[in-house]
N, CA, C and O atoms as a Tinker XYZ file with bonds, in Angstrom:
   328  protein
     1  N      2.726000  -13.476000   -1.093000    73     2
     2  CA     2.559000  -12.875000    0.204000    64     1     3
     3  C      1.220000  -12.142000    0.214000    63     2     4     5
     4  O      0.960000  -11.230000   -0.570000    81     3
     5  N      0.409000  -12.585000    1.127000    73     3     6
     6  CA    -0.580000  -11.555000    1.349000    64     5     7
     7  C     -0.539000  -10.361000    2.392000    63     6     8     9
     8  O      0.145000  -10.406000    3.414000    81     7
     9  N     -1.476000   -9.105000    1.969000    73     7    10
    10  CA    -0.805000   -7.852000    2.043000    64     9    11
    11  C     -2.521000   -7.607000    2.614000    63    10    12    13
    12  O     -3.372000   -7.339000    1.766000    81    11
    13  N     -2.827000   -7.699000    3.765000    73    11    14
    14  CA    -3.886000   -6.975000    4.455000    64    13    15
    15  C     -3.961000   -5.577000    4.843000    63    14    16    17
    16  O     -3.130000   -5.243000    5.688000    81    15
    17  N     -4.667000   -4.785000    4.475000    73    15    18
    18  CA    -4.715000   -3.139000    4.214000    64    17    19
    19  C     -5.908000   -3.154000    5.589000    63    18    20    21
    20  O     -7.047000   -3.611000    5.491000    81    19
    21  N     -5.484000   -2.717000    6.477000    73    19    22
    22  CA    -6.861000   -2.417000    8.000000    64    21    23
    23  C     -7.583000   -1.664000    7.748000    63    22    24    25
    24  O     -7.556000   -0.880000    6.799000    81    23
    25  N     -8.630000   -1.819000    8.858000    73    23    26
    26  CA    -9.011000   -0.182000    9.020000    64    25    27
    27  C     -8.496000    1.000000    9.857000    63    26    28    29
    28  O     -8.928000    2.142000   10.018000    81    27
    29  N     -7.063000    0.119000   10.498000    73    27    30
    30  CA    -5.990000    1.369000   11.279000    64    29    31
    31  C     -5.246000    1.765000    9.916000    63    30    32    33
    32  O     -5.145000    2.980000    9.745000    81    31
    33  N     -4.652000    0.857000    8.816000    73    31    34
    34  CA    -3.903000    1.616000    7.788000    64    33    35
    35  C     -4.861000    2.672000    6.928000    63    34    36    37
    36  O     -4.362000    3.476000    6.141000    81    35
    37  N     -6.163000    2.587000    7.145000    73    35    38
    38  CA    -6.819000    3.276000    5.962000    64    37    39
    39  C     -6.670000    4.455000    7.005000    63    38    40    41
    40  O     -6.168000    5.418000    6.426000    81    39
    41  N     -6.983000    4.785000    8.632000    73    39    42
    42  CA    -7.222000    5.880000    9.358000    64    41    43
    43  C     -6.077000    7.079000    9.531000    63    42    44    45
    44  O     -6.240000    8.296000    9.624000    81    43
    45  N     -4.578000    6.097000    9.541000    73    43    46
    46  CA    -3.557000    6.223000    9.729000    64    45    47
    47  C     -2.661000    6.985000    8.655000    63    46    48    49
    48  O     -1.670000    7.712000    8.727000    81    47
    49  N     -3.707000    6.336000    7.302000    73    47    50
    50  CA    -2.993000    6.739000    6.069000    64    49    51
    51  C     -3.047000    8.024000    5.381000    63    50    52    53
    52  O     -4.123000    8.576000    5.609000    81    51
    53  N     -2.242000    8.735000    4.585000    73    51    54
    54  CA    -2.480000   10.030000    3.888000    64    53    55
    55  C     -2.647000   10.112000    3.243000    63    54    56    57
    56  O     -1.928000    9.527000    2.433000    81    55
    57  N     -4.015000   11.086000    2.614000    73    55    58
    58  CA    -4.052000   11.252000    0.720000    64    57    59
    59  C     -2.978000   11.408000    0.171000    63    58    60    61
    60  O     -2.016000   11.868000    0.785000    81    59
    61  N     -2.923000   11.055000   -1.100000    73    59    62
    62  CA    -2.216000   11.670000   -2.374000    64    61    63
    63  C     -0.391000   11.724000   -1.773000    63    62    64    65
    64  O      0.489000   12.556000   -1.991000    81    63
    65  N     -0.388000   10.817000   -1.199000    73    63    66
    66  CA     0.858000   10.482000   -0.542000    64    65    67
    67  C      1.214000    8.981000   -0.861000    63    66    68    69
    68  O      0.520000    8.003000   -0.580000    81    67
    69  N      3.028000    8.994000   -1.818000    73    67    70
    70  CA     2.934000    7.403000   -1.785000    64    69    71
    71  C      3.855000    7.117000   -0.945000    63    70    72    73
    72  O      4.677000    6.330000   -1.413000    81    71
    73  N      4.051000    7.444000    0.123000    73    71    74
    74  CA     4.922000    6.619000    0.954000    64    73    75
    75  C      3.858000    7.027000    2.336000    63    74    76    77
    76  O      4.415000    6.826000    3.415000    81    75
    77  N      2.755000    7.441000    2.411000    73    75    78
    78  CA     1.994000    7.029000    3.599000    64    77    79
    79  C      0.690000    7.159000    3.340000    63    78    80    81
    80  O     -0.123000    7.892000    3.902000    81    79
    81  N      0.482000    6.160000    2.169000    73    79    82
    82  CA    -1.021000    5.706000    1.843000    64    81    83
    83  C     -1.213000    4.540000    2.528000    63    82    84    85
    84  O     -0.317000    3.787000    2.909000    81    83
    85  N     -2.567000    4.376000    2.705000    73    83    86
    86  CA    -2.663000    3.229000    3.500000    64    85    87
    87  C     -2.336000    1.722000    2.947000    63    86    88    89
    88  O     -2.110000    1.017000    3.930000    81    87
    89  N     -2.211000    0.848000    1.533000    73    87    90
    90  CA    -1.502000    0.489000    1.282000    64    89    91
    91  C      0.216000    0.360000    1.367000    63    90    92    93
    92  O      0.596000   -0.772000    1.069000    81    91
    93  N      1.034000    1.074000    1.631000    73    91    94
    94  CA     2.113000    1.539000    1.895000    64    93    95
    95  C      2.654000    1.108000    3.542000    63    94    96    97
    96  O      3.592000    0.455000    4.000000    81    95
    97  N      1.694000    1.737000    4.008000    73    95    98
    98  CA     1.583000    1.362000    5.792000    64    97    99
    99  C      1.081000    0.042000    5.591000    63    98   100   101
   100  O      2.109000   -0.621000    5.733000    81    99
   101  N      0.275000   -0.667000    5.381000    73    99   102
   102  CA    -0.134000   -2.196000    5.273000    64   101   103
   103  C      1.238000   -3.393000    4.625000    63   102   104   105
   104  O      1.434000   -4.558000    4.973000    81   103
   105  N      1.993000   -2.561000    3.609000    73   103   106
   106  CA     2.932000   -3.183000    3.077000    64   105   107
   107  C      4.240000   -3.249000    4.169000    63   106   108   109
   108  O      4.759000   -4.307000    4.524000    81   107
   109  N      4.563000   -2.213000    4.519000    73   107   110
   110  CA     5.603000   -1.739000    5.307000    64   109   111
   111  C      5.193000   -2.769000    6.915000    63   110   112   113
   112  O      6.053000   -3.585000    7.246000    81   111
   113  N      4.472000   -2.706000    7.411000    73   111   114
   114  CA     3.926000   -3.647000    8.217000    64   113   115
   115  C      4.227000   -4.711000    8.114000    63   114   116   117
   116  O      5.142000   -5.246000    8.740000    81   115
   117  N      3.264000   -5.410000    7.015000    73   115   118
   118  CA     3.215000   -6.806000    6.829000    64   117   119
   119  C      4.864000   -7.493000    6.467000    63   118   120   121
   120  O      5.255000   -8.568000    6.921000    81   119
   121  N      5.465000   -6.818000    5.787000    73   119   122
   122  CA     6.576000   -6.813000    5.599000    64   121   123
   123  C      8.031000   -6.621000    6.630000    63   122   124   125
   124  O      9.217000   -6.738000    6.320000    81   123
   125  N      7.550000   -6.367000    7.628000    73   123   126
   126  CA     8.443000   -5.187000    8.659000    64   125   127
   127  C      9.427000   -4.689000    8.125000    63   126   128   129
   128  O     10.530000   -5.121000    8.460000    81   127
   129  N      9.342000   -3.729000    7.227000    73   127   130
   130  CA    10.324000   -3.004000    6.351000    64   129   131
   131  C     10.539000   -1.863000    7.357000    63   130   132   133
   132  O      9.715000   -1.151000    7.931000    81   131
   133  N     12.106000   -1.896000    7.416000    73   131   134
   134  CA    12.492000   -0.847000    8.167000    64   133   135
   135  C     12.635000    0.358000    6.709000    63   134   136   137
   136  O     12.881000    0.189000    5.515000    81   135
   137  N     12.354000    1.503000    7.506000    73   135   138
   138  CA    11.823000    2.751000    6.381000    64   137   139
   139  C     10.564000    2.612000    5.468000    63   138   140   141
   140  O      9.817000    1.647000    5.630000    81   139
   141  N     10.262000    3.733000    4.327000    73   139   142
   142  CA     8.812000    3.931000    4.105000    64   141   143
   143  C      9.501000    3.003000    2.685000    63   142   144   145
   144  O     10.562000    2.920000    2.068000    81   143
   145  N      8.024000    2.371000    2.672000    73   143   146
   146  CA     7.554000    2.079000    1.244000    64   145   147
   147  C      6.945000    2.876000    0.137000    63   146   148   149
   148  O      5.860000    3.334000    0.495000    81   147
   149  N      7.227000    3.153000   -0.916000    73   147   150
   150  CA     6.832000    4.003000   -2.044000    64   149   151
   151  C      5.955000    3.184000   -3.002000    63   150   152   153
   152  O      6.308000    2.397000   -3.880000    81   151
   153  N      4.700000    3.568000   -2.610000    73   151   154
   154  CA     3.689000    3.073000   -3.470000    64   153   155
   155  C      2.833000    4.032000   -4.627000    63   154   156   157
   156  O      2.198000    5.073000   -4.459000    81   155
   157  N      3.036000    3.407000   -5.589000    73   155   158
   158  CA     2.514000    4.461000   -6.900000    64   157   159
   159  C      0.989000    4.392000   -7.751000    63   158   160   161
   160  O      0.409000    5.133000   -8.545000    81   159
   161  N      0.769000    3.359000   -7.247000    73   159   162
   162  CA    -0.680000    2.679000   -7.541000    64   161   163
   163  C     -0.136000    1.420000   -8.277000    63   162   164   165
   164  O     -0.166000    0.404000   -7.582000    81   163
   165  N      0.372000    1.265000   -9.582000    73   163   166
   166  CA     0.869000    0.183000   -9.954000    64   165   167
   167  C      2.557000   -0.653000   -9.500000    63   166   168   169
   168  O      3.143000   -1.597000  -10.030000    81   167
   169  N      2.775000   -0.121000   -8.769000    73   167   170
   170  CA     3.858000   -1.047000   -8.368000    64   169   171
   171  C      4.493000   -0.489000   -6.557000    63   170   172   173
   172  O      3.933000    0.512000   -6.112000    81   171
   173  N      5.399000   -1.041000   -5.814000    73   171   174
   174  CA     5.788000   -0.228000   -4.822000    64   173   175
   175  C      6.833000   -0.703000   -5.073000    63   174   176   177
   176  O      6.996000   -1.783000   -5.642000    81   175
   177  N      7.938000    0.255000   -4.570000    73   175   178
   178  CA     9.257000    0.044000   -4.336000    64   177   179
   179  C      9.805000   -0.381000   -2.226000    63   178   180   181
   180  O      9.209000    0.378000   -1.462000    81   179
   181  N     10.506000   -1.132000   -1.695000    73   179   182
   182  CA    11.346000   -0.828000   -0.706000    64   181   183
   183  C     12.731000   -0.178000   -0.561000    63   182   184   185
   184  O     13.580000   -0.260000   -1.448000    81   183
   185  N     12.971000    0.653000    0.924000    73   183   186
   186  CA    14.099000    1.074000    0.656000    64   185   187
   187  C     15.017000    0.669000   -0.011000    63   186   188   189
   188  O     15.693000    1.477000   -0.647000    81   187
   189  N     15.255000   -0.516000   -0.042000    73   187   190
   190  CA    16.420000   -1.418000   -0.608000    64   189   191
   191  C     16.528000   -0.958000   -2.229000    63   190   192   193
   192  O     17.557000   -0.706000   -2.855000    81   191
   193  N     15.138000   -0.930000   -2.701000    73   191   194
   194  CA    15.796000   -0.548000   -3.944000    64   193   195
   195  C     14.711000   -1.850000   -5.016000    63   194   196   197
   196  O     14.868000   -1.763000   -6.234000    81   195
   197  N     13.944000   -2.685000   -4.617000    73   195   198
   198  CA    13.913000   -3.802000   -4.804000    64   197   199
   199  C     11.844000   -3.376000   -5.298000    63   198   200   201
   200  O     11.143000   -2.961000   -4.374000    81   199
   201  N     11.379000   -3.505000   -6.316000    73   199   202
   202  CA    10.008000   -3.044000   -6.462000    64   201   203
   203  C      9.300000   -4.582000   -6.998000    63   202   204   205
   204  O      9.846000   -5.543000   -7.541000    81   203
   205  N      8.035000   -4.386000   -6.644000    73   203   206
   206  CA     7.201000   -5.037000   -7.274000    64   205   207
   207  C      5.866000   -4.852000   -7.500000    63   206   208   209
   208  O      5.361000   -4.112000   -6.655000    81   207
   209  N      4.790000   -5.427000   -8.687000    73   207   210
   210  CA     3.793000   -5.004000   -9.611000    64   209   211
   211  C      2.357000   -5.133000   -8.313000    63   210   212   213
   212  O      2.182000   -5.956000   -7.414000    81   211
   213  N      1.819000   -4.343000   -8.598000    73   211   214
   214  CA     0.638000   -4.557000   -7.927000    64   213   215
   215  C     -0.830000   -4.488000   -8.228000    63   214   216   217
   216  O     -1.082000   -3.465000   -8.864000    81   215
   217  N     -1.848000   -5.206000   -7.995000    73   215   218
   218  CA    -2.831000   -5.629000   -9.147000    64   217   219
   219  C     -3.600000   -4.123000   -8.879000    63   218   220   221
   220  O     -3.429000   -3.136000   -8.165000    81   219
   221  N     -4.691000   -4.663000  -10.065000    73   219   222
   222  CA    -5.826000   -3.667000   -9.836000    64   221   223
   223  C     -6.493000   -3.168000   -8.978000    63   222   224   225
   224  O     -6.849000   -2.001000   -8.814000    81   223
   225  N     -6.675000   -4.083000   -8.402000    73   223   226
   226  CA    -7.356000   -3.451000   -6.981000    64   225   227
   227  C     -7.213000   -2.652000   -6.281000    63   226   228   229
   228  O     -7.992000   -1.842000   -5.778000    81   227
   229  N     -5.607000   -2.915000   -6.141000    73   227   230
   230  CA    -5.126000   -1.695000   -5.364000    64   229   231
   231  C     -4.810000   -0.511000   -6.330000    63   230   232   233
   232  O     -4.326000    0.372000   -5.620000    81   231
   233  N     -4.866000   -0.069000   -7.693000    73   231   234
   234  CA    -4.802000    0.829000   -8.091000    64   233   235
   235  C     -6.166000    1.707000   -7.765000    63   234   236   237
   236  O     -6.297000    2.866000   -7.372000    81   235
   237  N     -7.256000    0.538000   -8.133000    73   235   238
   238  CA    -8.810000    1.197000   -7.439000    64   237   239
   239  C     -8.413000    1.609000   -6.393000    63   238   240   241
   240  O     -8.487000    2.832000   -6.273000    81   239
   241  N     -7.861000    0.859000   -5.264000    73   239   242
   242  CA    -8.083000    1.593000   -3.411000    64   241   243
   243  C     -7.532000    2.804000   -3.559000    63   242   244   245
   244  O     -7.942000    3.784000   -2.936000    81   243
   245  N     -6.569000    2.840000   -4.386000    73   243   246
   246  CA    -5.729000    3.863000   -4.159000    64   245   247
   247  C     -6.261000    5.256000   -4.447000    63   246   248   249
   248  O     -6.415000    6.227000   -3.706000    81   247
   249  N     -6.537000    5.036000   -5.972000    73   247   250
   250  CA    -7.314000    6.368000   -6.472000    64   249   251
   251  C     -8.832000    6.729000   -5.814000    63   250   252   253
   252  O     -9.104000    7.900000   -5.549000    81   251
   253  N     -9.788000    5.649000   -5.574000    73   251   254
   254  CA   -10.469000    6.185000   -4.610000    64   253   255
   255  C    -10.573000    6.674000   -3.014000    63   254   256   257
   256  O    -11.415000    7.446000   -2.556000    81   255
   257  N     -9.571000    6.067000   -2.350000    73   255   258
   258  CA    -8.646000    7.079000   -1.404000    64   257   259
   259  C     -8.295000    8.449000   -1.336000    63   258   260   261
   260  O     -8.599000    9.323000   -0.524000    81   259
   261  N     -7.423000    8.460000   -2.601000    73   259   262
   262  CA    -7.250000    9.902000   -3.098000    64   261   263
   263  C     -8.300000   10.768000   -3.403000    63   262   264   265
   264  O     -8.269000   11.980000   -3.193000    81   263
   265  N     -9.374000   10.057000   -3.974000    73   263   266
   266  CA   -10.270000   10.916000   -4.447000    64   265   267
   267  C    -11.797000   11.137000   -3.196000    63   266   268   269
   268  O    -12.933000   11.611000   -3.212000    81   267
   269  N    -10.826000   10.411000   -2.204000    73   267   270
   270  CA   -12.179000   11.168000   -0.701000    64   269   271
   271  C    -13.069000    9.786000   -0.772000    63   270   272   273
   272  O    -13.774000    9.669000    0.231000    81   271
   273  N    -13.155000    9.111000   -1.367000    73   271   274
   274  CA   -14.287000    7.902000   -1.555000    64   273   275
   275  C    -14.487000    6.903000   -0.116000    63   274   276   277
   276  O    -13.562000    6.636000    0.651000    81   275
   277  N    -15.378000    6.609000   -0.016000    73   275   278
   278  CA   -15.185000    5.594000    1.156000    64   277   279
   279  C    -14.352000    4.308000    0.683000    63   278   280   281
   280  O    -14.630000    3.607000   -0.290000    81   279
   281  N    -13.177000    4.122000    1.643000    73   279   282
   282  CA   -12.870000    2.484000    1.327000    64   281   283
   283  C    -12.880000    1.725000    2.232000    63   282   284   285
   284  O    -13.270000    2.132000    3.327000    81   283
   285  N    -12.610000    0.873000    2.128000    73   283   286
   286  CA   -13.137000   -0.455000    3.396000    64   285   287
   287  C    -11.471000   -1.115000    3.364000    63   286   288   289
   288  O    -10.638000   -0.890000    2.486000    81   287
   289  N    -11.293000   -1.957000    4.560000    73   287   290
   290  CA   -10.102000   -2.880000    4.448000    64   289   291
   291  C     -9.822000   -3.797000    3.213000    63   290   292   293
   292  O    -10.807000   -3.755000    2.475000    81   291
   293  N     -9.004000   -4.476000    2.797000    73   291   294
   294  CA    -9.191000   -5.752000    1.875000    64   293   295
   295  C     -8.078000   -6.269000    1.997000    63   294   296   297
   296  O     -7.338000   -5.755000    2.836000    81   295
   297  N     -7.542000   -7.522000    1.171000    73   295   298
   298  CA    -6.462000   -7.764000    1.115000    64   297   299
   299  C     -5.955000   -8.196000   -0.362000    63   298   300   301
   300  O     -6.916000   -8.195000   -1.131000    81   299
   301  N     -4.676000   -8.586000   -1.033000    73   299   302
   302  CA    -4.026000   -8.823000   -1.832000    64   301   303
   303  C     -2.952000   -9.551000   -1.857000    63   302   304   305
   304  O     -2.274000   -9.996000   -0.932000    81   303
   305  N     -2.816000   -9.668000   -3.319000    73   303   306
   306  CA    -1.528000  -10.977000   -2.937000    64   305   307
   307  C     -0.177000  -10.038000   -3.962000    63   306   308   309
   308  O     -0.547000   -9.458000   -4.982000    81   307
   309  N      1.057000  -10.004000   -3.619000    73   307   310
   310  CA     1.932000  -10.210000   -4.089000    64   309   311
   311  C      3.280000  -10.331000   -3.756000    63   310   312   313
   312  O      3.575000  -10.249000   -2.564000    81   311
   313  N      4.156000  -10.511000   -4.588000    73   311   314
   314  CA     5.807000  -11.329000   -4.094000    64   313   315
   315  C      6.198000  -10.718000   -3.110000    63   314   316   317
   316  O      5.862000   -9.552000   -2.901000    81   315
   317  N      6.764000  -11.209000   -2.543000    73   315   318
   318  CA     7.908000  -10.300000   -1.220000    64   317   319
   319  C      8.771000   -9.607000   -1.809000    63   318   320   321
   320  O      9.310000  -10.117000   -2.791000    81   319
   321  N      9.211000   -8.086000   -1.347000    73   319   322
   322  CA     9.904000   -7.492000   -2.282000    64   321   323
   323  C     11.234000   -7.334000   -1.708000    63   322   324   325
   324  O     12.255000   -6.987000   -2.302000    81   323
   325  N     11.045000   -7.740000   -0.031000    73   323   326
   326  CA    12.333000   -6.917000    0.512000    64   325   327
   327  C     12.639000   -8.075000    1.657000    63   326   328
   328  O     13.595000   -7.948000    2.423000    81   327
C-alpha cells in the first residue's frame, strides 16, 4: 500500500505527537481508519490492535519534524494494517 504524506498532513500535523504526526494523519487517511493511528517512527499501530514496520524514511520525516526541520510531502510503501 502506498502511504502519501501531503502538504495538508505535514500543516495539519503535531510535533512530538504519535497519534497526530503527519505521517499518522496520511496513514489514517489513506487507510480510512476510523480512530487515531499510533505512529512511533519505526512501526504504527491501528485501533484494532493490528501494527506494522515502517521504513527509514519515515523514521527521518519523523524525527526531523520533531526536530523543527523543514519537510516536504513524500510517499512510502507498506502492508495494510487494518
Amino acid at each position: 500500500m502506498k502511504i502519501t504524506v501531503t502538504a495538508e498532513d505535514i500543516k495539519r500535523g503535531k510535533r512530538h505527537s504519535c497519534e497526530r504526526c503527519p505521517v499518522a494523519l496520511a496513514i489514517s487517511r489513506v487507510l480510512r481508519i476510523r480512530g487515531r493511528v499510533w505512529v512511533d517512527g519505526d512501526s504504527c499501530e491501528a485501533p484494532s490492535g493490528q501494527r506494522a514496520s515502517l521504513p527509514k524514511k519515515v523514521r527521518d520525516f519523523v524525527a526531523a519534524f520533531d526536530d523543527l526541520e523543514s519537510v516536504r510531502p513524500f510517499s512510502f510503501v507498506m502492508r495494510r494494517i487494518a
